[in-house]
C-alpha positions in Angstrom: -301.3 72.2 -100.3 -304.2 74.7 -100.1 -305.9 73.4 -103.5 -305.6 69.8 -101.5 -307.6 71.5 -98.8 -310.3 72.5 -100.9 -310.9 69.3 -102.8 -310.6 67.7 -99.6 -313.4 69.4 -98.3 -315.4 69.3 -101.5 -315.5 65.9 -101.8 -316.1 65.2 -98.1 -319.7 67.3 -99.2 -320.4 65.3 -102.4 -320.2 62.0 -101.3 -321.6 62.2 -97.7 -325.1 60.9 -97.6 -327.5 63.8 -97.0 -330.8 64.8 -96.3 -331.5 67.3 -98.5 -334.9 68.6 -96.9 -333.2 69.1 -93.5 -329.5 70.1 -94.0 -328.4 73.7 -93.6 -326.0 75.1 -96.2 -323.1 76.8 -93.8 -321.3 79.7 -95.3 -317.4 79.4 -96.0 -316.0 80.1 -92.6 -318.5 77.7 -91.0 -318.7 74.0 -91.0 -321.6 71.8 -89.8 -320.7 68.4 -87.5 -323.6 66.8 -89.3 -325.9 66.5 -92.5 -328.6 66.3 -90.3 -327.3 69.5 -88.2 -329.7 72.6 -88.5 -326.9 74.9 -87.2 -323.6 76.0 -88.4 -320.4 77.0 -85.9 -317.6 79.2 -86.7 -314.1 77.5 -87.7 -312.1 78.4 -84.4 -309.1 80.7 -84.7 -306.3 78.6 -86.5 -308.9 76.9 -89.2 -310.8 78.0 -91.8 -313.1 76.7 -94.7 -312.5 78.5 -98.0 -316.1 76.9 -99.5 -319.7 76.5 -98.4 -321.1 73.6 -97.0 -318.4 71.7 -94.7 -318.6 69.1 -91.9 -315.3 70.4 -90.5 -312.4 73.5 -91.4 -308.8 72.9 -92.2 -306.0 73.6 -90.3 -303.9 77.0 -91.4 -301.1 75.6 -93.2 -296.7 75.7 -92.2 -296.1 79.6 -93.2 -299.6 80.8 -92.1 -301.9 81.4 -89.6 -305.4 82.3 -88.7 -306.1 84.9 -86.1 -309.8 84.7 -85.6 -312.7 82.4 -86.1 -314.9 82.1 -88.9 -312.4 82.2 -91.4 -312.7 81.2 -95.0 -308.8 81.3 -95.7 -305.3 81.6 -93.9 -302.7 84.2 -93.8 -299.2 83.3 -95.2 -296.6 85.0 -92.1 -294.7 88.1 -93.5 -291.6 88.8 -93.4 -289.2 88.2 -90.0 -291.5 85.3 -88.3 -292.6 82.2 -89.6 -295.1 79.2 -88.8 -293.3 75.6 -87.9 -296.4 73.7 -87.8 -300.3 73.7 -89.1 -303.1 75.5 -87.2 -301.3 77.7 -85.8 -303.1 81.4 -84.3 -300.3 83.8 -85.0 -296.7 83.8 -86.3 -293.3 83.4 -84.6 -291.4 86.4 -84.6 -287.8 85.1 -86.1 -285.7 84.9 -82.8 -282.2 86.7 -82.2 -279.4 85.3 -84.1 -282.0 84.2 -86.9 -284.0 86.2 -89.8 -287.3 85.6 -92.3 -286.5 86.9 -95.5 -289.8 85.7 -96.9 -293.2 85.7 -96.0 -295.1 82.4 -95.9 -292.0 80.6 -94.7 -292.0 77.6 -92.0 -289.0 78.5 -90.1 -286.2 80.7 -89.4 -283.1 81.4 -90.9 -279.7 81.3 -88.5 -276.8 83.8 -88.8 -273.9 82.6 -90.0 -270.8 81.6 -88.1 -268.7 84.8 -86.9 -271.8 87.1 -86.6 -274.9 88.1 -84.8 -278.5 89.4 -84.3 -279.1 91.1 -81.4 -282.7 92.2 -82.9 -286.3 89.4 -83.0 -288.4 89.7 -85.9 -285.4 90.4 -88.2 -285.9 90.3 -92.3 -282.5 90.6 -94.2 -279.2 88.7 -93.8 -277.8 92.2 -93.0 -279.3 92.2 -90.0 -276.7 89.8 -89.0 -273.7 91.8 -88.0 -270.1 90.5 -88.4 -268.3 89.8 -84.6 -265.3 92.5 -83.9 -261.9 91.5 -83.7 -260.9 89.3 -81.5 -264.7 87.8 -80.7 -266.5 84.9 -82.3 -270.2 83.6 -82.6 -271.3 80.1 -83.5 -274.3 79.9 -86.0 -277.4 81.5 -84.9 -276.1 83.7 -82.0 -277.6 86.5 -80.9 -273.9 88.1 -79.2 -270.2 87.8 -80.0 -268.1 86.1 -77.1 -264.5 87.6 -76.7 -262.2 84.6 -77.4 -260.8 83.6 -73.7 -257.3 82.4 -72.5 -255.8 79.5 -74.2 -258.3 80.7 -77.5 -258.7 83.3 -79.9 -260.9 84.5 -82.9 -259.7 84.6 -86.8 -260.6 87.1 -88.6 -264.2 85.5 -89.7 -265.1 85.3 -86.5 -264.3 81.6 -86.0 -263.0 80.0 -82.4 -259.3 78.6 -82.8 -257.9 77.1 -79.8 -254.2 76.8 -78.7 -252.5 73.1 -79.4 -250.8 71.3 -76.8 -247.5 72.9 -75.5 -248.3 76.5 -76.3 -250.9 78.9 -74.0 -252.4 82.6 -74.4 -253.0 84.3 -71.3 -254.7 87.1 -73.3 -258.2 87.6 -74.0 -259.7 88.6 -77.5 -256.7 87.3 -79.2 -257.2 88.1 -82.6 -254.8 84.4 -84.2 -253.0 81.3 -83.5 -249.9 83.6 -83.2 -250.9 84.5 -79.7 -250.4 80.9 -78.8 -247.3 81.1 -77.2 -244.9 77.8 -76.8 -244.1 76.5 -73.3 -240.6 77.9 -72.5 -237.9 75.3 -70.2 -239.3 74.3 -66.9 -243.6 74.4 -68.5 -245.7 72.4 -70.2 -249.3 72.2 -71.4 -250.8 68.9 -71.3 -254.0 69.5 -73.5 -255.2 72.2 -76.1 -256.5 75.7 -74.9 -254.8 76.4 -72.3 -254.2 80.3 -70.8 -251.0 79.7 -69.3 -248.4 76.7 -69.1 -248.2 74.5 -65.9 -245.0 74.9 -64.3 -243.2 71.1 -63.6 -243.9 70.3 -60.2 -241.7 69.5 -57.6 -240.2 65.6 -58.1 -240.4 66.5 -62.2 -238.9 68.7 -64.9 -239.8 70.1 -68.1 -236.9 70.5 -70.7 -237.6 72.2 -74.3 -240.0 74.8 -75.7 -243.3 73.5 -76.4 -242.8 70.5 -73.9 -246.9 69.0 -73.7 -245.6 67.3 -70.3 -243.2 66.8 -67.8 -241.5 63.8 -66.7 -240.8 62.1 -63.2 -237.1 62.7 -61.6 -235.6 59.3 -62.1 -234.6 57.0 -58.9 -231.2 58.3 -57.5 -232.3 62.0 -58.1 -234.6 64.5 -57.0 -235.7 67.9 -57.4 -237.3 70.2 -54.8 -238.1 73.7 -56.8 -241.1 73.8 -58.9 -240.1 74.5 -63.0 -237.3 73.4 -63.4 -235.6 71.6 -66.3 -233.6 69.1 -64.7 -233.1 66.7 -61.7 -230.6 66.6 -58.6 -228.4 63.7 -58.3 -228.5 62.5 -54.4 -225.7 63.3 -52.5 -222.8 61.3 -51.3 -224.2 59.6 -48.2 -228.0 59.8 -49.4 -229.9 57.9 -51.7 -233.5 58.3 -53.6 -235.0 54.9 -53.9 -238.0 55.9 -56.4 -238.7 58.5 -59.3 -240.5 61.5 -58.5 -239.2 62.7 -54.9 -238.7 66.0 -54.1 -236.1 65.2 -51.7 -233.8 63.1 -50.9 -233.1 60.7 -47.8 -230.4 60.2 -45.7 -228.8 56.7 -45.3 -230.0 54.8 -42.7 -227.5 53.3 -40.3 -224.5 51.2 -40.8 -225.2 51.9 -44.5 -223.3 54.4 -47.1 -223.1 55.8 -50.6 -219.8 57.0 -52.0 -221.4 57.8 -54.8 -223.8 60.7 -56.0 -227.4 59.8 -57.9 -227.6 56.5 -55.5 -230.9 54.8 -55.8 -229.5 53.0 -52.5 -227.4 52.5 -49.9 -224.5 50.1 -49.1 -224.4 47.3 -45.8 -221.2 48.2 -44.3 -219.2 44.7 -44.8 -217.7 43.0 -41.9 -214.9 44.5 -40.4 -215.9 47.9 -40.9 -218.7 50.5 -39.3 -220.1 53.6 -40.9 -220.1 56.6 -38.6 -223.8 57.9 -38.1 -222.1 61.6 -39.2 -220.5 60.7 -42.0 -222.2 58.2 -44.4 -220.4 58.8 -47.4 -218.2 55.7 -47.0 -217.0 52.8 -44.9 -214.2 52.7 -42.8 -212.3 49.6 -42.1 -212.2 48.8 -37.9 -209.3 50.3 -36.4 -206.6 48.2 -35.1 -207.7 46.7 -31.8 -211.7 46.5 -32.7 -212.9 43.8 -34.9 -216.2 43.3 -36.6 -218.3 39.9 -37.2 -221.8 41.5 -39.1 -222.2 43.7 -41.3 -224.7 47.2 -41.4 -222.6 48.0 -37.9 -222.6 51.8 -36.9 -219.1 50.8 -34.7 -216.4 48.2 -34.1 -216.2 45.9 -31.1 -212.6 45.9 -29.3 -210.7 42.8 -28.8 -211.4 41.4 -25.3 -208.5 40.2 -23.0 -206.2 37.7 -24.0 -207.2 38.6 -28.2 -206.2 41.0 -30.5 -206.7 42.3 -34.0 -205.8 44.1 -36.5 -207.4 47.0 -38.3 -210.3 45.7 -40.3 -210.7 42.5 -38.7 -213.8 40.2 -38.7 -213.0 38.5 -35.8 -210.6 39.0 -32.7 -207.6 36.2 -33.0 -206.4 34.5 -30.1 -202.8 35.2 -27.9 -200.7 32.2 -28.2 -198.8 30.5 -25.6 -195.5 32.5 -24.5 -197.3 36.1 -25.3 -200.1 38.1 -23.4 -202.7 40.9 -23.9 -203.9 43.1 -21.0 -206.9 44.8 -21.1 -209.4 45.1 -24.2 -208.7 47.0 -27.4 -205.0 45.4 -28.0 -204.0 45.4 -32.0 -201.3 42.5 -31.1 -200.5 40.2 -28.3 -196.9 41.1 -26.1 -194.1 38.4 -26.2 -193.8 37.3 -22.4 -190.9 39.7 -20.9 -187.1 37.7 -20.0 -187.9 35.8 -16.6 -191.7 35.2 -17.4 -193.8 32.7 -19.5 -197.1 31.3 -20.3 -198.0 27.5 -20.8 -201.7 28.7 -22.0 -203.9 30.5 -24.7 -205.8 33.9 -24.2 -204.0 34.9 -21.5 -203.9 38.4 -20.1 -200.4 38.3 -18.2 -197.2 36.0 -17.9 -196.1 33.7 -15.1 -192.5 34.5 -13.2 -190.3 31.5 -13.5 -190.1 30.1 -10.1 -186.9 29.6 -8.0 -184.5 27.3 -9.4 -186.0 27.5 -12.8 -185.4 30.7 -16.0 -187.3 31.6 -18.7 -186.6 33.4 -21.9 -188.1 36.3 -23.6 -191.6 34.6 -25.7 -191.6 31.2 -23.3 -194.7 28.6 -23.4 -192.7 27.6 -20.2 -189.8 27.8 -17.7 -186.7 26.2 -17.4 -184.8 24.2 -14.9 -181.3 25.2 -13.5 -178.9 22.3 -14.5 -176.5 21.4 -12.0 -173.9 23.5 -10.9 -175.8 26.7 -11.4 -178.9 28.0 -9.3 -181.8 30.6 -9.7 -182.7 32.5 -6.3 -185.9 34.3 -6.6 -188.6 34.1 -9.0 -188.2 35.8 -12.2 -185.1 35.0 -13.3 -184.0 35.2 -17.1 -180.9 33.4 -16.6 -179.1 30.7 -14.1 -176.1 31.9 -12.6 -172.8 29.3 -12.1 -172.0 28.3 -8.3 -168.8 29.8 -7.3 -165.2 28.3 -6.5 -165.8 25.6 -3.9 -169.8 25.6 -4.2 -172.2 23.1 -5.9 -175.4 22.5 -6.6 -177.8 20.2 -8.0 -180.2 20.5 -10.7 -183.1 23.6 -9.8 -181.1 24.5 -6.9 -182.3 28.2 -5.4 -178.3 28.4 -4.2 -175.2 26.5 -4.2 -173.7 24.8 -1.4 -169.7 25.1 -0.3 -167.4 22.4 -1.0 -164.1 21.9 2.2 -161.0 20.3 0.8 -158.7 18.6 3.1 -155.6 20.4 1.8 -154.3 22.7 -0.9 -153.5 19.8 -3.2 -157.5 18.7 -3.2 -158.7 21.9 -3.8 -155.9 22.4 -7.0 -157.2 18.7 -8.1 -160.6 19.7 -7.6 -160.7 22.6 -9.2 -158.8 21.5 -12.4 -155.6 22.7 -11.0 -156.3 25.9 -9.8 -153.7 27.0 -7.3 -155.8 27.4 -3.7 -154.8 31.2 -2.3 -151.8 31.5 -0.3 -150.1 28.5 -2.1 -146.7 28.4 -4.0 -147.0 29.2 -7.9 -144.8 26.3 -8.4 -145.8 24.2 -5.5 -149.6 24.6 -5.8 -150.0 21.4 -3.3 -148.4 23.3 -0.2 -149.1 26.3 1.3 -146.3 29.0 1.4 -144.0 29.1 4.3 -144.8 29.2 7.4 -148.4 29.3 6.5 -151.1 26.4 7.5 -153.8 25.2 5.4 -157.7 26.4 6.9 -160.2 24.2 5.8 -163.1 26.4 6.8 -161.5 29.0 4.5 -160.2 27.0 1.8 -157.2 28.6 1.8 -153.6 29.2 3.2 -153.4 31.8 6.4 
């Protein structure tokens, strides 16, 4: 490169046209601008000409330098600092972390991975010192760095990092060994970590050396951070998506009689679900009915209805029975002496006078002739008695007078009249007369 320089400059003399009489011959160190120049200037620090007569100096070459002006060569760098580029001034001293083993040379040296240079200007590869347990360096560093949590340092002095489900708290770990795996209820998601993440609440963790944690399914839940399961929902409570941390109530009219429910039931027609106790349905109880569903109670059965335990509807009272008041499970037969003609019907009629009626009657009945019903109420008609008649509905019977004891024994299908013979039942006894009024012999 330098014996390019020279010729350089050489021929940069020779083959220039000159003027012999008025061109001054500069010294080496010196260069003239012109042929025609009279004067000569000094190469400025960084340059230098190595011969005489030059129009301009050359650079100091990579590796050297020149300190002053007016010089007819450059210096090659010693030892621990170098030159990156030309025309330089003065040398680099070699930087921490680096050394310059030989003089002349363009750049620095770096220390090796796992060591260090704390020193500039530095000659030998010994001055790079090997990191102490524990600590690492990258290439050219000038200090070691301990190796911090979720890392450590090999014996070379090399970074390793913790893989994914294991952590080191520790720092200056010294191998992989102090990579711990994530116990039950942790997890680390990515590489060089210090310590496991602990499953959060709604998730769980299950298995050493877990890299995540995964999302309580729907119809479970979990509220404790860590943990390596999930907690099915109780009976009357329901967890509609993954990753709760509780779980809810059911709402009302609704149940779930069973645990891990993603859901609740509709209580169904004819039953209600108590708003403290949601674990299950329960049918209406006789006397209550229920038409919709998701009910939180029953309705009872109005007058004249009834119905029966888990009913959807209330049912009618048919003619000849009754229901007083609400909330009846069945309708009442209409009592002896009563009855009823119509539907829904909360009492029973009396049977009027001349007229019966019979236990359960869609009416009353008449009084056929020869019998009579006084009152109202009556379950039964009762016969007229000896020498009475009546006709048909009669409230009473009305006395029959017979002329003499032989009508009254015709009439009455030969029935002796009182105070008559036994064998003569057509006379009174002796010495007796026959009263009309009483029917009878005196």
């Amino acid at each position: 490169m330098k014996t390019l320089s020279v010729l350089t400059l050489l021929l940069s003399f020779f083959l220039a046209p000159t003027d012999v009489s008025a061109r001054t011959d500069c010294a080496a160190g010196q260069y003239s601008p012109s042929v025609s120049s009279t004067t000569c200037t000094p190469c400025a620090a960084g340059s230098y000409t190595p011969v005489t007569g030059q129009l301009s100096c050359v650079p100091a070459q990579v590796g050297s330098y020149v300190a002053t002006q007016g010089a007819s060569t450059d210096t090659p760098c010693t030892a621990g600092s170098y030159a990156g580029k030309t025309g330089l001034t003065s040398c680099t001293l070699a930087p921490k972390g680096h050394y310059v083993a030989t003089a002349g040379s363009k750049n620095a040296s770096q220390c090796g991975t796992g060591s260090y240079n704390p020193d500039e200007g530095s000659t030998t590869l010994a001055a790079c010192k090997s990191c102490a347990a524990g600590a690492f360096s990258l290439k050219g560093s000038e200090s070691c760095t301990l190796a911090s949590p979720g890392f450590y340092a090999n014996d070379s002095g090399t970074k390793g990092t913790c893989g994914k489900g294991t952590a080191n708290p520790e720092t200056g770990s010294t191998s992989a060994e102090a990579c711990k795996p994530c116990t039950d209820g942790y997890y680390a998601r990515a590489r060089g970590q210090g310590n496991c993440s602990a499953a959060a609440k709604g998730h769980y963790s299950i298995g050493t050396s877990s890299i995540v944690s995964t999302e309580c399914a729907p119809g479970t839940y979990q509220p404790n951070l860590a943990q390596t399961s999930c907690i099915p929902a109780s009976l009357g409570y329901f967890v509609f998506k993954s990753g709760r941390e509780a779980q809810q109530e059911c709402r009302s009219g609704t149940f779930a009689n069973q645990t891990g429910s993603r859901s609740c039931t509709n209580a169904s027609a004819g039953h209600y679900v108590s708003n403290t106790d949601k674990t299950s349905q329960t049918a209406c109880a006789a006397g209550t009915y229920n038409a919709k569903t998701k009910q939180t109670s029953c309705t009872a059965a109005s007058i004249g209805h009834y119905a029966a335990a888990g009913s959807t509807s209330q049912t009618v009272c048919t003619a000849g029975t009754y229901a007083s008041g609400t909330g009846n499970s069945k309708c009442t037969a209409c009592a002896t002496g009563t009855y009823n003609a119509k539907t829904k019907q909360a009492s029973c009629t009396a049977a009027s006078t001349g007229h019966y009626a019979a236990a359960g009657s869609t009416s009353q009945t008449i009084c056929t002739a020869g019998t009579y019903a006084s009152g109202t109420g009556n379950s039964k008609c009762t016969a007229c008695g000896i020498a009475h008649v009546s006709t048909a509905g009669s409230r009473a019977c009305t006395v029959v007078l017979y002329n003499n004891p032989g009508d009254y024994y015709n009439n009455w299908g030969g029935k002796p009249a009182p105070g008559t013979k036994g064998k003569s039942p057509h006379k009174c006894k002796s010495g007796k007369n026959w009263k009309t009024s009483k029917q009878a012999c005196k």
